[in-house]
Gaussian input, Z-matrix of N, CA and C with variables (Angstrom, degrees):
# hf/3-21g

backbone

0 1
 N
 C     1     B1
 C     2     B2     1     A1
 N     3     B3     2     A2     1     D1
 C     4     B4     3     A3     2     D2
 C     5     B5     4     A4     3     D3
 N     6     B6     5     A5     4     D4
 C     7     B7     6     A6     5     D5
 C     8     B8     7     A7     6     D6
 N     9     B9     8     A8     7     D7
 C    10    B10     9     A9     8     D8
 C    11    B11    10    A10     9     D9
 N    12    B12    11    A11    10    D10
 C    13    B13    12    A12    11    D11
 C    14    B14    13    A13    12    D12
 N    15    B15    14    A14    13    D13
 C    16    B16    15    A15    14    D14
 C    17    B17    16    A16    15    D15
 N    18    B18    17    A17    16    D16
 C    19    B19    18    A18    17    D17
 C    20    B20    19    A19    18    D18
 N    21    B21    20    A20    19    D19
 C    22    B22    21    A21    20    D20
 C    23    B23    22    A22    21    D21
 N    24    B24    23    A23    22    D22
 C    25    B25    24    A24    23    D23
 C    26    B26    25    A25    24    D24
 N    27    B27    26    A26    25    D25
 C    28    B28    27    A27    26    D26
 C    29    B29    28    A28    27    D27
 N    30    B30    29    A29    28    D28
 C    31    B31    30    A30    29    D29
 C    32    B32    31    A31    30    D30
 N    33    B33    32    A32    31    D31
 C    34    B34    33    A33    32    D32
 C    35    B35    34    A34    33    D33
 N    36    B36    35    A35    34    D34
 C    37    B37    36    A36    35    D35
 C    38    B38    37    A37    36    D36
 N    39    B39    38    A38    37    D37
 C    40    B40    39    A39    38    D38
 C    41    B41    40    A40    39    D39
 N    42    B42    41    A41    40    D40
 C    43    B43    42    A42    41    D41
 C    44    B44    43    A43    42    D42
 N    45    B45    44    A44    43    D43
 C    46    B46    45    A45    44    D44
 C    47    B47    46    A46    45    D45
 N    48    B48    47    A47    46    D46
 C    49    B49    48    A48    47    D47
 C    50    B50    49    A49    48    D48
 N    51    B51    50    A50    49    D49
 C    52    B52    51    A51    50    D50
 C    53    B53    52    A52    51    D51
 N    54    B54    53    A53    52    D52
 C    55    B55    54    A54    53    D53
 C    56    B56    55    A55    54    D54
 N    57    B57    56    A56    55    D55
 C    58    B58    57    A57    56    D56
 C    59    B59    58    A58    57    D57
 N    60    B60    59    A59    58    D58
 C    61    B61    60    A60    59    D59
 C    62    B62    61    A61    60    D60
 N    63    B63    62    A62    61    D61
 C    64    B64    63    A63    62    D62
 C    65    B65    64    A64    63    D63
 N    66    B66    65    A65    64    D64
 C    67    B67    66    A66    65    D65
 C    68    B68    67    A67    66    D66
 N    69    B69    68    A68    67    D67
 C    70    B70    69    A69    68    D68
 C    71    B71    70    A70    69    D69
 N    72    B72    71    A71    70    D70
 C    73    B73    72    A72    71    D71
 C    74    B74    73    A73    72    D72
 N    75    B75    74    A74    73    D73
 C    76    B76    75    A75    74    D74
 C    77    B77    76    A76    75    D75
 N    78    B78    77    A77    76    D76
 C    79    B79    78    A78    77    D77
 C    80    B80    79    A79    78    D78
 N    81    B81    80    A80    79    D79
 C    82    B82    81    A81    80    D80
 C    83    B83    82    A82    81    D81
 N    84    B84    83    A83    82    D82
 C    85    B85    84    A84    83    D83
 C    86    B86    85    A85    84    D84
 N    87    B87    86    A86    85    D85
 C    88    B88    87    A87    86    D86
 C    89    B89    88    A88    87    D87
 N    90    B90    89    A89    88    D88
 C    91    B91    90    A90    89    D89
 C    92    B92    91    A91    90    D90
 N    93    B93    92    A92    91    D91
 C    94    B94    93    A93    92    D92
 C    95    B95    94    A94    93    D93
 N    96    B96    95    A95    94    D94
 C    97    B97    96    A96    95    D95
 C    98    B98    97    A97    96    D96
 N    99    B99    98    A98    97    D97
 C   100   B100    99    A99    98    D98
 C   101   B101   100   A100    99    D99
 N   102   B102   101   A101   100   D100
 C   103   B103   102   A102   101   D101
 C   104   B104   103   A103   102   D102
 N   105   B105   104   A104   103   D103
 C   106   B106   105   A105   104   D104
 C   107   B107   106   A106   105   D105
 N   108   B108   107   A107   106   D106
 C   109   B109   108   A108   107   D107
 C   110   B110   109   A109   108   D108
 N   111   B111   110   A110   109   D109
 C   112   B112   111   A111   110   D110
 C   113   B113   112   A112   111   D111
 N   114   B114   113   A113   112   D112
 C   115   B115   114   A114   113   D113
 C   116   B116   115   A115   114   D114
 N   117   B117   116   A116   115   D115
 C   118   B118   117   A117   116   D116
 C   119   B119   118   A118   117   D117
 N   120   B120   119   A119   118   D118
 C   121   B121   120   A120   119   D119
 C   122   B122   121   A121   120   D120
 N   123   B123   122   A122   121   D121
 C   124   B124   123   A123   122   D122
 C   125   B125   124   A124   123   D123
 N   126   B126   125   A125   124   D124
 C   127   B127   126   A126   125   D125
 C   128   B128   127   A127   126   D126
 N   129   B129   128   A128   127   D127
 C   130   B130   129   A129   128   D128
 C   131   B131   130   A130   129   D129
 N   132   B132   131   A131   130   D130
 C   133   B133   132   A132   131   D131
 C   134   B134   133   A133   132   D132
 N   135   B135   134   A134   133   D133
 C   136   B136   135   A135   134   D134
 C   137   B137   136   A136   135   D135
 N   138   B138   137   A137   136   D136
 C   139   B139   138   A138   137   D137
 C   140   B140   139   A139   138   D138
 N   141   B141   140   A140   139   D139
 C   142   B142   141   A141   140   D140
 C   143   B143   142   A142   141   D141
 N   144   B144   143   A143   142   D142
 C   145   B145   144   A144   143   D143
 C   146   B146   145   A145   144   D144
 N   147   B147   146   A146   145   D145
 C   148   B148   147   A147   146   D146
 C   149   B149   148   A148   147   D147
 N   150   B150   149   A149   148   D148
 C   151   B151   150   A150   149   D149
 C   152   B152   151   A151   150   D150
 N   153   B153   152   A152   151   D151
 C   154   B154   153   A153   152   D152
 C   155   B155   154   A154   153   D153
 N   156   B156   155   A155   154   D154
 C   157   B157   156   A156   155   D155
 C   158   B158   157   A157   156   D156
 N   159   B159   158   A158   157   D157
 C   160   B160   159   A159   158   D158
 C   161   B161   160   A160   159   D159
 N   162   B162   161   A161   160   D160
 C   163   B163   162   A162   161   D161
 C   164   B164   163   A163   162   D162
 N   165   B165   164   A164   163   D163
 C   166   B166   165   A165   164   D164
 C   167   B167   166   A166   165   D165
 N   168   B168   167   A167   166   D166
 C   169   B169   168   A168   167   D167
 C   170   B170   169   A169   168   D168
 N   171   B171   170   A170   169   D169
 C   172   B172   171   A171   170   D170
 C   173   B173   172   A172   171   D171
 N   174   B174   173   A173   172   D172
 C   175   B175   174   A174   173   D173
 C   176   B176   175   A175   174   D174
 N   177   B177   176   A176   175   D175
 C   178   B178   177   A177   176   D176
 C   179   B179   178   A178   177   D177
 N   180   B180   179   A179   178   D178
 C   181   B181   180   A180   179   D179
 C   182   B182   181   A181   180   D180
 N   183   B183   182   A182   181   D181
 C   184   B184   183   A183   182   D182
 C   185   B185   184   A184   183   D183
 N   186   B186   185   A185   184   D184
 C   187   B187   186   A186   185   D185
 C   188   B188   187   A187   186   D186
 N   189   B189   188   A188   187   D187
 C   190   B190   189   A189   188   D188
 C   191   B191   190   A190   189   D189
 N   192   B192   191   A191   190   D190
 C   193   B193   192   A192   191   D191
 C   194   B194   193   A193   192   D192
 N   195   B195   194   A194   193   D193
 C   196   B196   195   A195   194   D194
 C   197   B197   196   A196   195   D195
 N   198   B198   197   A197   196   D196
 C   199   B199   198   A198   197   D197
 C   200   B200   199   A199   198   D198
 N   201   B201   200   A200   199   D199
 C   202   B202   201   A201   200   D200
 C   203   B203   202   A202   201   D201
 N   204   B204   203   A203   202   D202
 C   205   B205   204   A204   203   D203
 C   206   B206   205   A205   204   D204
 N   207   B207   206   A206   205   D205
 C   208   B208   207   A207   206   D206
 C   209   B209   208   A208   207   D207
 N   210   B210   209   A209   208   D208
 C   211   B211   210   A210   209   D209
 C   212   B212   211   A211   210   D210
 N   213   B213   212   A212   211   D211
 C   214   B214   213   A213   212   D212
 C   215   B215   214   A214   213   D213
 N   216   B216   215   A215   214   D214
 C   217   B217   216   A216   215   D215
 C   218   B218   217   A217   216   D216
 N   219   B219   218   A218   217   D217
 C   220   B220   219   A219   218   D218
 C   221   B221   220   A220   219   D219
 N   222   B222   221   A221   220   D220
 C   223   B223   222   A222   221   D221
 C   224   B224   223   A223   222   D222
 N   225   B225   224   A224   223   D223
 C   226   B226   225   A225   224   D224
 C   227   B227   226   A226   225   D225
 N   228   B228   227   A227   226   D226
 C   229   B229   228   A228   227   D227
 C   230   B230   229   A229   228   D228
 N   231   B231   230   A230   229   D229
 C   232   B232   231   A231   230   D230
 C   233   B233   232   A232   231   D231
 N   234   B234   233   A233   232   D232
 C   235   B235   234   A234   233   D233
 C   236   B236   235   A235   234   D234
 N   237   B237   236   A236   235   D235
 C   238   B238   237   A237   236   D236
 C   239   B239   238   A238   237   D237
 N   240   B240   239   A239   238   D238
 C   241   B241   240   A240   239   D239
 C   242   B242   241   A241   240   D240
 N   243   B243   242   A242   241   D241
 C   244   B244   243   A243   242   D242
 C   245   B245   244   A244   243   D243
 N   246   B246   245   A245   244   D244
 C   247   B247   246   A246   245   D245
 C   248   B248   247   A247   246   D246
 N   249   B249   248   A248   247   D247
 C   250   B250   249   A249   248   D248
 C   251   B251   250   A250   249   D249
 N   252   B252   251   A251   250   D250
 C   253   B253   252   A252   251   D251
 C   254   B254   253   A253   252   D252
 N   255   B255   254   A254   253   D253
 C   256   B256   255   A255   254   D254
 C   257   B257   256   A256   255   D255
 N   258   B258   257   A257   256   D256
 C   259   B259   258   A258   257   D257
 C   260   B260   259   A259   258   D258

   B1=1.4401
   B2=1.5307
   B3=1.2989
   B4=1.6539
   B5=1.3608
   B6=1.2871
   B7=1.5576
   B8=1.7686
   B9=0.5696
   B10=1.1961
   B11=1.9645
   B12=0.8759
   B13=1.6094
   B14=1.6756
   B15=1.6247
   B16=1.5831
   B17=1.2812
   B18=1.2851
   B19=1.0839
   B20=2.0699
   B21=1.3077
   B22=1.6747
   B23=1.2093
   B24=1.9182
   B25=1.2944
   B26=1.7294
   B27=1.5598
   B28=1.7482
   B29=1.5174
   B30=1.5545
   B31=1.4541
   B32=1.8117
   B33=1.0448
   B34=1.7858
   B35=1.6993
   B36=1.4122
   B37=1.4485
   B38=1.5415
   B39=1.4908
   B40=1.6133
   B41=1.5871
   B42=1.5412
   B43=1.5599
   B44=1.5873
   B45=1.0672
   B46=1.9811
   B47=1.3256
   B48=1.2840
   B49=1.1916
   B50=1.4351
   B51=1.2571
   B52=1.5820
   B53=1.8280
   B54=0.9330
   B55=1.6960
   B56=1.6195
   B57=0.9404
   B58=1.6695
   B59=1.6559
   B60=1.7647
   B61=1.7966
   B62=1.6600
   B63=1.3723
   B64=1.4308
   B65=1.6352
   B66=1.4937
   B67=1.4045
   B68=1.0690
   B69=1.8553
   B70=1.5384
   B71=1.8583
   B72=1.5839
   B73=1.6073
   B74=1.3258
   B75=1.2251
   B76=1.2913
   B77=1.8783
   B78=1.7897
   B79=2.1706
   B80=2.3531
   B81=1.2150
   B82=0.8339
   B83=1.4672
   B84=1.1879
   B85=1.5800
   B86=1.3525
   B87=1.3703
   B88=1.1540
   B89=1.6382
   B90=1.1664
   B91=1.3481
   B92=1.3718
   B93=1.0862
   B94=1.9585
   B95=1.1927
   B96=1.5567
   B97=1.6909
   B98=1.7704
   B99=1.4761
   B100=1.5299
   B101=1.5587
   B102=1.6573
   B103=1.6210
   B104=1.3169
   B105=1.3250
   B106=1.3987
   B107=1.3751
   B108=1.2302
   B109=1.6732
   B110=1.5289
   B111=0.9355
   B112=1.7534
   B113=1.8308
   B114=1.3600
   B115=1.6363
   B116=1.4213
   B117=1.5035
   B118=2.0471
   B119=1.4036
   B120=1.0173
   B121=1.2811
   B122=2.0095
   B123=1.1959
   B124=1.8197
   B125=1.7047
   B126=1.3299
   B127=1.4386
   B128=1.5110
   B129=1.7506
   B130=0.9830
   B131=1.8727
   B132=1.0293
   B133=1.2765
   B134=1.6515
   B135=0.9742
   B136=1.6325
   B137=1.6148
   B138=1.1224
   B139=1.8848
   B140=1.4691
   B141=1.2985
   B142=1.7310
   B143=1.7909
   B144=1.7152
   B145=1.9129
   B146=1.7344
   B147=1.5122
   B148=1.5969
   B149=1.5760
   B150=1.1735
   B151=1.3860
   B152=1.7826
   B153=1.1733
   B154=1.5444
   B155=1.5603
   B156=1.1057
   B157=1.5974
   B158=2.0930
   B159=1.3132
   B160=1.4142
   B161=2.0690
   B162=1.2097
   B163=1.2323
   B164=2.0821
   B165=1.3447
   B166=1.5953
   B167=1.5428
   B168=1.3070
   B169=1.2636
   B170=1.7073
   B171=1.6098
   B172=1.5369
   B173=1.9926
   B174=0.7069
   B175=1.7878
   B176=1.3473
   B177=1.1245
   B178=1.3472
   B179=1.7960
   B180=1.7376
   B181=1.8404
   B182=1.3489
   B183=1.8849
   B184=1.5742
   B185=0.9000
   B186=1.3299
   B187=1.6068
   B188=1.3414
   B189=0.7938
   B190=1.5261
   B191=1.5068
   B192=1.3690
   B193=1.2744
   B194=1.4356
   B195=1.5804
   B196=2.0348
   B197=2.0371
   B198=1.5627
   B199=1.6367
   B200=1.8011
   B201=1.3727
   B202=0.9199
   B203=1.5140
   B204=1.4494
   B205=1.5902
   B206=1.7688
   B207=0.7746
   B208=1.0243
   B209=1.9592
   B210=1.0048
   B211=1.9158
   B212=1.1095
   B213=1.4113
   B214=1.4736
   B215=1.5729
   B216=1.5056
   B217=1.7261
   B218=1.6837
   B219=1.0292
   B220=1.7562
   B221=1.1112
   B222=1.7000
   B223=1.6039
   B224=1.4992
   B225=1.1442
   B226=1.5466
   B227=1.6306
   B228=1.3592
   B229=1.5590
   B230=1.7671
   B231=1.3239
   B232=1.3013
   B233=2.1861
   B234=1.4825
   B235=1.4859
   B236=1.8306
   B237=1.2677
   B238=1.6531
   B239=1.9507
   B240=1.7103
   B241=2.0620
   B242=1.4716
   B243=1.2778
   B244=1.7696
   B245=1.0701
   B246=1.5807
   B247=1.6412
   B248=1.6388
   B249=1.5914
   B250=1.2541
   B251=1.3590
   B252=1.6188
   B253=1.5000
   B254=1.4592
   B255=1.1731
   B256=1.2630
   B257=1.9704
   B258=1.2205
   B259=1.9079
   B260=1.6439
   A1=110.19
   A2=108.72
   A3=106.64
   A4=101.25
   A5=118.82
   A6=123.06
   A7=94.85
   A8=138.67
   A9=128.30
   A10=114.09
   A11=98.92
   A12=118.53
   A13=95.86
   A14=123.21
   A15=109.69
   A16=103.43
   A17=114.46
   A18=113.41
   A19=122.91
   A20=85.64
   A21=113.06
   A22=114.76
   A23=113.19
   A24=151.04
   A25=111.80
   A26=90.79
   A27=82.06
   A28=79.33
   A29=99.83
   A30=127.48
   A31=94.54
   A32=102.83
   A33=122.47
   A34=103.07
   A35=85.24
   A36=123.74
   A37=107.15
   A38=143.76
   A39=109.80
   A40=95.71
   A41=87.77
   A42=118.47
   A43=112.62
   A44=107.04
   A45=110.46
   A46=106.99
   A47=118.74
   A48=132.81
   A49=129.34
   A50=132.19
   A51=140.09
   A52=107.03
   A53=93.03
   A54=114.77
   A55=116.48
   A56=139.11
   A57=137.00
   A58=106.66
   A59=108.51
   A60=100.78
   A61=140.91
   A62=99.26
   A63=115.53
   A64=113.21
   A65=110.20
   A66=113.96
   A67=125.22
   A68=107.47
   A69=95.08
   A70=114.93
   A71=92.00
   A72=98.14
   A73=128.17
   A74=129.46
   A75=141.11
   A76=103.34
   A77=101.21
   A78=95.91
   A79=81.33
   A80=131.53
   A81=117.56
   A82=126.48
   A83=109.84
   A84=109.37
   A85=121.64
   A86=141.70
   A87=137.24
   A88=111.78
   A89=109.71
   A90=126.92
   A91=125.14
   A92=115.20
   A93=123.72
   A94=127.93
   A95=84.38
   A96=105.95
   A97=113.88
   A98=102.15
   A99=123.25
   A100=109.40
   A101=91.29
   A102=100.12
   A103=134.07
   A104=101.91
   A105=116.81
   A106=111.64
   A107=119.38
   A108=123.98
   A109=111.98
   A110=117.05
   A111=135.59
   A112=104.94
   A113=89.51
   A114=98.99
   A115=117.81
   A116=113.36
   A117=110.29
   A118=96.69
   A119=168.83
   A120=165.08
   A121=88.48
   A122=93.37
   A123=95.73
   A124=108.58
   A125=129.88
   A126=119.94
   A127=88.26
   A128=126.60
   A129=104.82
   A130=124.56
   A131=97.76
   A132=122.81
   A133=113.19
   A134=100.72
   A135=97.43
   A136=102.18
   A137=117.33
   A138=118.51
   A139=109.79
   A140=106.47
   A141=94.49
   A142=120.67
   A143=95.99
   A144=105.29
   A145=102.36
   A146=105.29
   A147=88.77
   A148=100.36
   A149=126.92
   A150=132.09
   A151=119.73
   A152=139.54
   A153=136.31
   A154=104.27
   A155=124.63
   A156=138.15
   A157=101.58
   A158=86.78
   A159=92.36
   A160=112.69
   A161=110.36
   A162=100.21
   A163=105.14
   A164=93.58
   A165=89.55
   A166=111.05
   A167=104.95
   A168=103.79
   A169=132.77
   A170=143.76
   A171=104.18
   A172=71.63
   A173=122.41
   A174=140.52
   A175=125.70
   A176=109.85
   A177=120.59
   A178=102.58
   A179=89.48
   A180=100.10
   A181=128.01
   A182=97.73
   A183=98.36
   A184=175.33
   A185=98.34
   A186=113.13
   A187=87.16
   A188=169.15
   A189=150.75
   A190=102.71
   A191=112.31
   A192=114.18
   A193=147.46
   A194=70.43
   A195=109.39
   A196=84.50
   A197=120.42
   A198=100.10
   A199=101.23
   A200=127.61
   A201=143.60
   A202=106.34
   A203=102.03
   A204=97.52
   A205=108.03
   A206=144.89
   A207=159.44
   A208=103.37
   A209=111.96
   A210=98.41
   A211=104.56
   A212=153.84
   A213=139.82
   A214=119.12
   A215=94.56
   A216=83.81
   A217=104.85
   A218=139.47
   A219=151.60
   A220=111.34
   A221=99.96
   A222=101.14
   A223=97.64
   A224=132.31
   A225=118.91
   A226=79.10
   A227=113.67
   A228=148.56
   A229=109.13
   A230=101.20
   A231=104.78
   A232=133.00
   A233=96.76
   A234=111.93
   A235=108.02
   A236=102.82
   A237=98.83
   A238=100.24
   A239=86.59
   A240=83.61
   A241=113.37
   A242=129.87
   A243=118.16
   A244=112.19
   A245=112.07
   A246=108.92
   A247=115.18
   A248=113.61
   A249=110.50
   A250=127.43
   A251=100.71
   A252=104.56
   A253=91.44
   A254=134.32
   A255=154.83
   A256=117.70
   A257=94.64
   A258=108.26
   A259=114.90
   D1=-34.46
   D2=-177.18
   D3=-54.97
   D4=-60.60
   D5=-156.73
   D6=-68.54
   D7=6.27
   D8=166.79
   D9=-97.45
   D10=-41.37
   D11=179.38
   D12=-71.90
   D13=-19.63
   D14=179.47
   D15=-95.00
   D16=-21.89
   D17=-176.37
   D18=-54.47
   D19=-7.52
   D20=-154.01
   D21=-116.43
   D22=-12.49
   D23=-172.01
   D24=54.29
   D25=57.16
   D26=162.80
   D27=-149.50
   D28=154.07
   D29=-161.78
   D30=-116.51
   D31=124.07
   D32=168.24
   D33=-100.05
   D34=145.27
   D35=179.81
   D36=-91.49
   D37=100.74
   D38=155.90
   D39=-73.51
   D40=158.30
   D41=162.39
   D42=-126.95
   D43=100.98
   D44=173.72
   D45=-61.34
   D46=110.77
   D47=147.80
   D48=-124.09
   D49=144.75
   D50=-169.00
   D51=-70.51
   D52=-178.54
   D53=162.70
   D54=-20.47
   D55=96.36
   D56=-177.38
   D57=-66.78
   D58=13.08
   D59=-169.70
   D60=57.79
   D61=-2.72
   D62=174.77
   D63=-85.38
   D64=-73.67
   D65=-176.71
   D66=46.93
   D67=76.73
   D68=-168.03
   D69=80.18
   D70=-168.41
   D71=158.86
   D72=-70.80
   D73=0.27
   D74=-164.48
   D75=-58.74
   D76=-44.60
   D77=-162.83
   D78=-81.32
   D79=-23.66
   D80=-177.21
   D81=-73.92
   D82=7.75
   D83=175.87
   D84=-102.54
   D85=137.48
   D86=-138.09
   D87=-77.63
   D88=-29.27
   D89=166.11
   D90=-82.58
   D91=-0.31
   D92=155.42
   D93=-81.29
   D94=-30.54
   D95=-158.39
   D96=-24.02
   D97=-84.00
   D98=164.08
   D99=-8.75
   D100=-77.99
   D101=175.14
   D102=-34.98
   D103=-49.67
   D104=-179.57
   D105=-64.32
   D106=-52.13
   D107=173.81
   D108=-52.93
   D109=-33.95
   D110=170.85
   D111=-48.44
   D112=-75.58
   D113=-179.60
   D114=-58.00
   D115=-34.20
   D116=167.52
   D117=-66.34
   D118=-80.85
   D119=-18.11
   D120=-176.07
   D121=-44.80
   D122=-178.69
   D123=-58.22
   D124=-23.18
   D125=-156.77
   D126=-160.47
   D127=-69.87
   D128=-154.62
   D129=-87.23
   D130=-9.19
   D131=161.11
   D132=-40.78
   D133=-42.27
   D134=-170.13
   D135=-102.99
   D136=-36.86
   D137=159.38
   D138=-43.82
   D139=-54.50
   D140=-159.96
   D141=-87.29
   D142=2.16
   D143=168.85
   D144=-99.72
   D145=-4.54
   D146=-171.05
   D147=-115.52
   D148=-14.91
   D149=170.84
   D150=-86.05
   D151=121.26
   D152=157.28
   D153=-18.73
   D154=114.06
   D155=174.66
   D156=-50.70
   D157=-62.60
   D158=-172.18
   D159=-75.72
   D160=21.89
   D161=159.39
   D162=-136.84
   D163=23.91
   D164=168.57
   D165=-108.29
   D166=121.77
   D167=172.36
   D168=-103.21
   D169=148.61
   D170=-140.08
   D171=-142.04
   D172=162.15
   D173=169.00
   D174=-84.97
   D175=-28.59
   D176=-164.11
   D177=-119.80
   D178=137.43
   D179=177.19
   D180=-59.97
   D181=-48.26
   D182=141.45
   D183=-74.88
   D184=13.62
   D185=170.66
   D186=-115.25
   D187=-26.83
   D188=179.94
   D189=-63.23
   D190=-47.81
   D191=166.51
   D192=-18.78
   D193=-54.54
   D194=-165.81
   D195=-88.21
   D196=-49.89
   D197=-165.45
   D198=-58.63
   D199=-40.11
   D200=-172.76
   D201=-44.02
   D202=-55.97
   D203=-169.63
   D204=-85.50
   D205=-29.67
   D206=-158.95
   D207=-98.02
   D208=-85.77
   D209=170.93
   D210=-69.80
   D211=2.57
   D212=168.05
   D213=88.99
   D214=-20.84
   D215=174.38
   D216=-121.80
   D217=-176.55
   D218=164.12
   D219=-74.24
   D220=166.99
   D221=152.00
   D222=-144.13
   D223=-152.03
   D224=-137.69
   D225=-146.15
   D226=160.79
   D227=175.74
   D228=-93.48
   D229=99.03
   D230=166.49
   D231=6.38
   D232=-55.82
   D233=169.01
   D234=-65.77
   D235=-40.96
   D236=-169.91
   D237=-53.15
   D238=-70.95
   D239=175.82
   D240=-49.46
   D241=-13.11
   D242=169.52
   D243=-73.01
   D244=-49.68
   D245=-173.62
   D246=-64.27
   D247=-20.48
   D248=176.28
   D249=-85.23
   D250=-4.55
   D251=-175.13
   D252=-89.88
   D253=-54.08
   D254=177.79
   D255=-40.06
   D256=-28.98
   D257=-169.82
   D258=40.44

């Protein structure tokens, strides 16, 4: 994905982070709940207060999901920042 995004002249960052605790329906069931907040809290928790919201971009529905519900705002799907670099 990077090389594609240089191709376009903007340079991506990975950031390793684990499990966002969602997986699916899994952080939405009432009996995960806890859990699930547990497992964001292990990795991505600390990425998404120390990074610009609006320049992290994430792959997955559920974890966008999970930053969404949990810090209150989104972050965007890889294609969205292409099409915007792109116009």
């Amino acid at each position: 994905m990077a090389d594609i995004f240089a191709h376009f002249g903007a340079k991506l960052e990975n950031v390793s982070v684990g499990c966002c605790g969602m997986a699916g329906t899994y952080g939405h069931e009432v009996k995960n709940h806890a859990n699930s907040l547990a497992i964001y809290a292990l990795s991505w928790q600390q990425a998404m207060q120390r990074l610009p919201r609006n320049r992290c971009l994430v792959t997955g529905y559920s974890c966008r999901s999970q930053v969404k519900r949990i810090e209150g705002s989104g972050v965007r799907h890889p294609l969205q920042a292409l099409l915007e670099i792109i116009g």
